[in-house]
N, C-alpha and C positions, 0 to 999 in steps of 0.2 A: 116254467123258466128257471126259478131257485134250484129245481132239481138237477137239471145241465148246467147250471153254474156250479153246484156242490159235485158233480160226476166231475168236470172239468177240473177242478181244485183238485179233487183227489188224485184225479192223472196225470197234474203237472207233481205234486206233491212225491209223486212216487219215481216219477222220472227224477227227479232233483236227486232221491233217495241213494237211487240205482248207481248215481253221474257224479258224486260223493267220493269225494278225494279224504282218504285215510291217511294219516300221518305214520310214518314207517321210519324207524329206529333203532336206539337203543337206550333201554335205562340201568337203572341202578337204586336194587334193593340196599336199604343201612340197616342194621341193625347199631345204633349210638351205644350203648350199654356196651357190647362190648366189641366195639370200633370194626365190626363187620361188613363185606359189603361184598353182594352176587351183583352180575352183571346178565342181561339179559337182550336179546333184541326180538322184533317182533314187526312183524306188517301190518299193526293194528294198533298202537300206540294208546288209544282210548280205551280200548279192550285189554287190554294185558296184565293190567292193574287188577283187573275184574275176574279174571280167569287165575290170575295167580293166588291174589287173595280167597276166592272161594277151593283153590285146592288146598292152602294151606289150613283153613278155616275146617275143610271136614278132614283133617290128616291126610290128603292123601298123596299130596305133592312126591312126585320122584326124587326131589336132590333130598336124601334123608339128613344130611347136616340144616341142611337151611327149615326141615320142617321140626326137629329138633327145637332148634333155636325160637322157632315159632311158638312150638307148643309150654316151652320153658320160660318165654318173654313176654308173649301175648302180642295181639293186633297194634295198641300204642305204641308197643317198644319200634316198632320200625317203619321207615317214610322209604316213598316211591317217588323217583325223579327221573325224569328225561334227560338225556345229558349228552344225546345226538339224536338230532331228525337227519333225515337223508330227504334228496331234491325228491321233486313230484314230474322229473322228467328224465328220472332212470325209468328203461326201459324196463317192464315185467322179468328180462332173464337176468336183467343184471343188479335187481335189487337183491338176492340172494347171495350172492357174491361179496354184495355191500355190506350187508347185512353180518356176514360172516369177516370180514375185516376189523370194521370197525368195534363188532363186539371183542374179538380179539386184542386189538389197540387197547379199548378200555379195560380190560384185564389186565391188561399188563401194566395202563399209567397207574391204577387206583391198587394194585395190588393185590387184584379180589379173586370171589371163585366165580364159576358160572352158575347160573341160576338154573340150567337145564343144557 
C-alpha cells in the first residue's frame, strides 16, 4: 500500500510540475560601479538569472560590452532585478510581442543597452 501511495505522490508531483505557471518578463542587469544597466526579457524569469550568469561566469556571453564589464568587475559588482512581469493570461503568441515591447519601453525609460 506505501508503494501506491509513493507512485501516487510522484504522479501528482509531476503533474503540478508540468501545470507550473513561469513568470515571463523583463529585468535589468546594474552594474552600480559604473552606473550601467542591460535590459533583458525572458519567459522564464526564474531561469534567466541562471542562464545569464553562468554564460557570463564561463566568458562566453554574446553582448561583448556586458561580458567585458563582467570579467573586469566580477559577479558582486552587479544585481539582477525584475522590473516587469507580464499577466499569465496572454496568450502563447502574444507574449512575444509583449515581450518585445516592454523590453523596449525599458530601454529607453532607464537609458540602457540590451542585454542580448
Amino acid at each position: 500500500m506505501a508503494v501506491m501511495q509513493l507512485q501516487s505522490d510522484r504522479k501528482e508531483a509531476i503533474r503540478a510540475f508540468k501545470e507550473r505557471r513561469t513568470k515571463q518578463g523583463v529585468y535589468v542587469v546594474t552594474l552600480s560601479a559604473a552606473n550601467r544597466k542591460w535590459v533583458g526579457a525572458s519567459r522564464n524569469l526564474g531561469a534567466a538569472k541562471n542562464g545569464l550568469w553562468f554564460t557570463l561566469i564561463h566568458g562566453s556571453h554574446l553582448n561583448k560590452e556586458l561580458q567585458a564589464e563582467w570579467s573586469q568587475h566580477g559577479a558582486d559588482a552587479f544585481r539582477f532585478d525584475i522590473v516587469e512581469e507580464l499577466d499569465d493570461d496572454l496568450s502563447t503568441f502574444a507574449v512575444n510581442d509583449a515581450l518585445k515591447s516592454a523590453k523596449c519601453a525599458w530601454v529607453t525609460k532607464l537609458g540602457a543597452s540590451v542585454v542580448v
